[in-house]
C-alpha positions as CSV (number, residue, x, y, z in Angstrom):
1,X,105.2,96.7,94.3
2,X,108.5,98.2,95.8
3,X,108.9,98.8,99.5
4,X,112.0,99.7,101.1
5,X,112.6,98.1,104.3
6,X,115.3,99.3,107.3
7,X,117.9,96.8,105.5
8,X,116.6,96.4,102.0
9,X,114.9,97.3,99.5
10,X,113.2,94.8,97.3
11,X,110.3,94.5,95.0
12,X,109.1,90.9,95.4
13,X,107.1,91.7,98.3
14,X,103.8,90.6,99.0
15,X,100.7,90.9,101.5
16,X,100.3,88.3,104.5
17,X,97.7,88.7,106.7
18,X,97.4,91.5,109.3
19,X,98.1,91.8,112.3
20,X,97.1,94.7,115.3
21,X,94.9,95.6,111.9
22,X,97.7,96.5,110.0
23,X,98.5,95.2,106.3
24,X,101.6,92.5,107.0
25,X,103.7,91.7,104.4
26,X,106.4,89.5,103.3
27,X,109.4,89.5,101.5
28,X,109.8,86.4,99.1
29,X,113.6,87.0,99.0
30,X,114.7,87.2,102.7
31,X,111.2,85.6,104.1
32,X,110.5,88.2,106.5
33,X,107.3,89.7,107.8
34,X,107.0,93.5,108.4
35,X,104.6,96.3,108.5
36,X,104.9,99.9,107.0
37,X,105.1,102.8,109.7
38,X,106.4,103.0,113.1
39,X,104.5,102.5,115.5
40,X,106.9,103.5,118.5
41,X,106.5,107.4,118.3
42,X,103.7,109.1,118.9
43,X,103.2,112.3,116.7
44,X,102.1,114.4,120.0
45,X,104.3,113.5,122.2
46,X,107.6,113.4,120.0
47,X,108.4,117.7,119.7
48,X,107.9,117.4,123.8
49,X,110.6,115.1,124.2
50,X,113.1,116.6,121.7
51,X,112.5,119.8,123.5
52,X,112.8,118.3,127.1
53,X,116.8,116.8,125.7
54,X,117.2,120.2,124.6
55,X,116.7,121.6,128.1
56,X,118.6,119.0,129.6
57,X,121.0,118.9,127.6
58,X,122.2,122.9,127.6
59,X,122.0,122.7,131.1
60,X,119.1,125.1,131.5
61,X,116.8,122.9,133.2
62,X,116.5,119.9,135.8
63,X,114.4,117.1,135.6
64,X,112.6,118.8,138.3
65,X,111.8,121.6,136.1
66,X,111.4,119.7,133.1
67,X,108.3,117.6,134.9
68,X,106.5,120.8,135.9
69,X,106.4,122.3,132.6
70,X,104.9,118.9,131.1
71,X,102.6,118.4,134.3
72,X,104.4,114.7,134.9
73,X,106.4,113.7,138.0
74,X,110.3,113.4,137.9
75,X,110.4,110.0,137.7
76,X,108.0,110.1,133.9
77,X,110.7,112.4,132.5
């Protein structure tokens, strides 16, 4: 099995345990654990945001604005 990690890439990897009920596994070389995926980004909510920065950042909208197109208060954007 080959899996490339964020600093590697190795093929003596191997399955250890799960955890949050994903598959962990483990790389024999730099003993590490990791899981596959990100979980930080959620697929729904990741065009809003890159199109809120846009807005921001050509100056065409405040956070103000920004906040009442998504329905959220300032202070969530």
């Amino acid at each position: 099995m080959s899996i490339s990690g964020r600093n590697y890439s190795s093929s003596v990897i191997v399955k250890n345990g799960q955890v949050r009920g994903k598959q962990r596994y483990r790389c024999r070389i730099m003993l590490n654990n990791f899981v596959l995926g990100d979980g930080r980004v959620d697929p729904e909510t990741a065009p809003k945001s890159a199109f809120a920065v846009l807005l921001y950042g050509l100056g065409k909208a405040s956070y103000g604005l920004i906040a009442k197109l998504f329905g959220v208060t300032p202070f969530a954007v």
